[in-house]
N, C-alpha and C positions, 0 to 999 in steps of 0.2 A: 725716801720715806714712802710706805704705802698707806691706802686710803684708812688704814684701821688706826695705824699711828698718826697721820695728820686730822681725822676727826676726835681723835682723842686729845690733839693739842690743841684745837679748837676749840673742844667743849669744854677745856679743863680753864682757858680764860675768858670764856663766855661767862663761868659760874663764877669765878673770881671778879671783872667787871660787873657784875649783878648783882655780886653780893648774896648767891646765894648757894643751899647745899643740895648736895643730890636728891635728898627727902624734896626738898622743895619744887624740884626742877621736878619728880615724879608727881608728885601733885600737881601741880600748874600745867604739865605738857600731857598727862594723863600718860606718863611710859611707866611700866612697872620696874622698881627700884632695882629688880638684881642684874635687869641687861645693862642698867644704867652703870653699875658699878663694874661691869666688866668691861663696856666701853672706856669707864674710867681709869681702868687699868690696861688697858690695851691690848684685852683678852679676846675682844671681839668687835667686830663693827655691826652698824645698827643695820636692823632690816630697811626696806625703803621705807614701808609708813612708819618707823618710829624717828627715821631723821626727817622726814615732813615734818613731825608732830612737833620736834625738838626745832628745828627751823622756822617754825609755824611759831611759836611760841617767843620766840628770841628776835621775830620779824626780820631774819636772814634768808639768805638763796642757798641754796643747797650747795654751789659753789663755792661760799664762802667757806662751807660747814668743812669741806672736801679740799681746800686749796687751789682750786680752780680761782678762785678772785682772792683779792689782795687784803680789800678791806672791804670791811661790816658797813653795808648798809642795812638802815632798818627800811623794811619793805615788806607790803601786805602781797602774797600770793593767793591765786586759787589752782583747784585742780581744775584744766581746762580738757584733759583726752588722757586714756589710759596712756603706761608705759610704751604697752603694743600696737597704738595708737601714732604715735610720737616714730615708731622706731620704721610706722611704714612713711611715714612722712620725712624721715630721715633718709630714709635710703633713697627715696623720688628728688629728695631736694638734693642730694649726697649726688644723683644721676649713677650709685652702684648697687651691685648686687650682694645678695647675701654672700654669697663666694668669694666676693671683694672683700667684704667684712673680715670674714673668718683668716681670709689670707694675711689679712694687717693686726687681725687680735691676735689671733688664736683660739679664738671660741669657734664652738664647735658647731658645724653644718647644721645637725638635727638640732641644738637647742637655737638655735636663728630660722629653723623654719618653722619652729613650734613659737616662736615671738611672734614674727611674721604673720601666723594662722591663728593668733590667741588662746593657744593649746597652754601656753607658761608665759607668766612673767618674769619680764627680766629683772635678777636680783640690783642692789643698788653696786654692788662690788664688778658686776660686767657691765652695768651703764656708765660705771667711773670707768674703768676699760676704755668704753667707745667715746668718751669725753674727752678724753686725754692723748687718743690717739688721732681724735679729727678734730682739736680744740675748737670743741663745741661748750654747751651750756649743761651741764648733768640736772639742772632745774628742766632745762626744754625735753630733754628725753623723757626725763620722769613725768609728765606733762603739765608742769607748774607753768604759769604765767604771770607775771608781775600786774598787780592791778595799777 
């Protein structure tokens, strides 16, 4: 499964435990209804801020949302450091290079050095990438922190 079908099986028993409908879920998480309904159908995955928002809302980790964790905890996050933030902290604490990166994803040289230099951020679909590949935290990339 990839991350588009596992956060769609995720959100699809999130709203079912909650009790509640996609109208609702867009009200309440402030995501606008029709990405919501295409996550629902597993047309597409969420950008990064709209699975915070959905995460933020439902008091889960990003991991959870992503399959990366097992089970739902409910927990309050904040943003503590941008993505690009997170990703040079990752490579210092990782002890590799961008070149190491790209060798073990497959992402590409220029878009790791434009993270690296805060030219772009990294979408949520190559930080699940480098989550999966160095079973890390897709919350700590993204730079959430458990309060």
């Amino acid at each position: 499964m990839n991350c588009k079908e596992i956060f769609q099986d995720s959100l699809q028993e999130l709203l079912v435990v909650h009790n509640l409908t996609i109208k609702d879920l867009s009200t309440a998480a402030s995501v606008f209804l029709s990405p919501l309904y295409r996550y629902i159908n597993g047309e597409s995955a969420p950008s990064l801020s709209n699975a915070i928002k959905i995460a933020d809302y439902f008091g889960c980790s990003l991991d959870y949302l992503f399959g990366l964790a097992d089970t739902y905890t409910k927990d309050t996050y904040r943003i503590a450091a941008t993505p690009n933030e997170r990703f040079r902290e990752f490579l210092k604490a990782q002890g590799c290079s961008r070149y190491k990166i790209h060798k073990a994803t497959g992402l590409e040289e220029k878009l790791l050095f434009d993270w690296f230099h805060g030219v772009r951020t990294p979408s949520l679909a190559n930080l699940y990438l480098i989550a999966k590949t160095y079973t890390c935290s897709l919350d700590y990339l993204a730079g959430r922190d458990k309060i």
